[in-house]
C-alpha positions, -999 to +999 in steps of 0.1 A: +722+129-145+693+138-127+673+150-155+677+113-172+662+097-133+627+089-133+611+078-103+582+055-100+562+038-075+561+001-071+532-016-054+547-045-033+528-070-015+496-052-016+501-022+002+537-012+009+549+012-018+586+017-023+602+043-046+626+025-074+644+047-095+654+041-134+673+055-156+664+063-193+679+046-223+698+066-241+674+064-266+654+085-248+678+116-244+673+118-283+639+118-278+617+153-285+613+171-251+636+151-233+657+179-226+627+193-208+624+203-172+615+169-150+590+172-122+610+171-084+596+147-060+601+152-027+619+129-007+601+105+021+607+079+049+629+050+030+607+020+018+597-006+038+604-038+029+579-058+018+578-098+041+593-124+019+580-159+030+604-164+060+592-134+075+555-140+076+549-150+113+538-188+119+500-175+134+493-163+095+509-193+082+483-212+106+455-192+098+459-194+063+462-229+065+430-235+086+411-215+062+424-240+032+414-269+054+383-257+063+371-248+025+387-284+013+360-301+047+332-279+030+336-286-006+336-321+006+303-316+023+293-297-004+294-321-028+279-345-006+245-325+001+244-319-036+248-357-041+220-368-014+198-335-031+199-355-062+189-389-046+157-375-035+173-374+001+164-337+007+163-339+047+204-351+046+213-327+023+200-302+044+221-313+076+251-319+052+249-280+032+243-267+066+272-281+079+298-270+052+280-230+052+289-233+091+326-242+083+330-228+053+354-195+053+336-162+038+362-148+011+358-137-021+378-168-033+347-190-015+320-176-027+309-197-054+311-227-032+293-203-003+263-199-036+266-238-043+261-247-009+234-219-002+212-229-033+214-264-028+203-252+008+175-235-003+163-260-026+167-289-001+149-269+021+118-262-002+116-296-011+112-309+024+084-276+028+069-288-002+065-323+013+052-309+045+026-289+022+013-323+005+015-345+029-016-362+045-029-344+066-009-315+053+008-296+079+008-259+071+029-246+100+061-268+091+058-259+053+055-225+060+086-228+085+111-245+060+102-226+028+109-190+050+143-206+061+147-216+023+143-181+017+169-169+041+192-189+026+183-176-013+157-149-014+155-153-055+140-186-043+101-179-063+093-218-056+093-210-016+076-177-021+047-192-038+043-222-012+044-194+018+018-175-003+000-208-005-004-216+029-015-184+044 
């Protein structure tokens, strides 16, 4: 009976691994070489269970929660900023795309809003460098300000590398 046993491992809830055992078909006793010698496994601590929905303490519950809230507040001032960045109101956008990368969670499941809000940032920010650059008089020191903060935000951003080389 032992010979028809095969033992596998199952990954449960990410991490915990618990040993399941199966037993062939007997379609598989016909099979060639299944009369063959089967590997021993040694045996180990009994499985732990993996936590089932009720089990998960209220604090992770809570946390996870938060998060959700706290990426739904962002999206929401994400799509804001992006909204004022198209009306030409580039100083609002700014505060708005700040505020939702301040809130907003950092998980791999966020990061295209983190790269929506962070471009828009950048771009907002350039624009209002930019302004600074032509404006009369022009003032040099603020352009040079908000098109290096524009960069922190996206480095790929070649508009705010030319103005900073500009101003120098």
């Amino acid at each position: 009976n032992s010979a028809m046993r095969k033992w596998f491992l199952t990954l449960l809830a990410g991490s915990v691994l618990v040993a399941q055992p199966t037993l062939y078909s007997q379609m598989n006793a016909d099979a060639p070489g299944a009369n063959a010698q089967q590997p021993t496994t040694t045996e180990t601590a009994p499985p732990t269970p993996s936590p089932t929905g009720g089990e998960v303490d209220q604090a992770t519950r809570d946390e996870i929660i938060r998060r959700q809230e706290s990426q739904l507040a962002a999206r929401k001032l994400i799509d804001q900023g992006m909204k004022l960045y198209y009306d030409g109101r580039f100083d609002e956008a700014a505060a708005k795309l700040e505020q939702a990368l301040a809130i907003l969670p950092r998980a791999k499941v966020t990061e295209i809003d983190y790269k929506r809000a962070a471009n828009g940032l950048s771009e907002s920010l350039y624009r209002l460098a930019d302004d600074a650059y032509r404006a009369t008089p022009p003032d040099f020191d603020k352009a040079r300000q908000l098109a290096q903060k524009a960069l922190v935000y996206d480095p790929s951003n070649r508009s705010a590398e030319n103005l900073i080389v500009k101003v120098k």
